[in-house]
C-alpha positions in Angstrom: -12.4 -3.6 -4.3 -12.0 -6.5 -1.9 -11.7 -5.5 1.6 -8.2 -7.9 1.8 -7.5 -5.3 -1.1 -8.5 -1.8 1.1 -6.5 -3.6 3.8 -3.3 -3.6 2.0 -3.1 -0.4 1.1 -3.7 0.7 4.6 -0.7 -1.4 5.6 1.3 0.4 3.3 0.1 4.0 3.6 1.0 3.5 7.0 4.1 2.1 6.9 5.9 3.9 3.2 8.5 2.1 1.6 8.2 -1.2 2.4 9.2 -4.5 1.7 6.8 -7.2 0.0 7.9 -9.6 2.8 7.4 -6.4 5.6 3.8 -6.8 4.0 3.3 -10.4 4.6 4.2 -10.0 8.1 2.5 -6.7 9.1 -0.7 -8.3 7.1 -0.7 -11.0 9.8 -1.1 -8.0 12.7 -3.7 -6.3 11.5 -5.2 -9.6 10.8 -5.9 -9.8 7.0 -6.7 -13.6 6.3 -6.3 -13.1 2.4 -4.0 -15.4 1.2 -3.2 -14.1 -1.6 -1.2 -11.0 -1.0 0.9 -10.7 -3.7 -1.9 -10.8 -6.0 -3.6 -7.7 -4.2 -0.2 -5.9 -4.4 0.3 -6.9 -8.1 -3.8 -5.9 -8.5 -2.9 -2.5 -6.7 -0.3 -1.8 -8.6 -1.4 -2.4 -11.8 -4.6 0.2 -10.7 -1.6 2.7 -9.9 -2.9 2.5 -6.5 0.6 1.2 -5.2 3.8 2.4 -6.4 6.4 -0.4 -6.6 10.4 0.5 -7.3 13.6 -1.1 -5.9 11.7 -3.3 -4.1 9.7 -1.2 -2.3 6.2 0.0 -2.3 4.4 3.0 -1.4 0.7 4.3 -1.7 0.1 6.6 -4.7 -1.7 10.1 -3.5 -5.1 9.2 -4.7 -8.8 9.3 -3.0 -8.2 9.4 0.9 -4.4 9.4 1.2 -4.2 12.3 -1.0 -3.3 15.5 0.8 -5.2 18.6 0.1 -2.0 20.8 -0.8 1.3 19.6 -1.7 3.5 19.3 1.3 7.2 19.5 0.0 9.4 21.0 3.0 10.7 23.9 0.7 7.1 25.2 -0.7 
């Protein structure tokens, strides 16, 4: 993976549920110069490493953002 790649999905593991154009902006501050953003996040998505409905995208529990037990507020 490309670092501009790793970068992304730190941007969205840290901020779930957001926006493609909330990407593109918070990309900017933590100062990811690959232009091609929506090509990571279609690239990310298509390795199931990004979850993308209504709009929206979140990180998929894989590799370091997975938690070690399921955290559901009523287990």
């Amino acid at each position: 993976m490309t670092e501009g790649y790793d970068q992304i999905l730190e941007v969205v593991a840290e901020n779930p549920g957001t926006t493609f154009e909330e990407i593109t902006e918070m990309a900017t501050d933590h100062s990811i110069t690959d232009t091609n953003i929506s090509d990571l996040i279609s690239e990310a998505v298509s390795n199931d490493d990004l979850l993308e409905f209504d709009g929206r995208y979140w990180v998929m529990r894989t590799g370091k953002y997975r938690f070690h037990r399921y955290d559901h507020p009523e287990t």
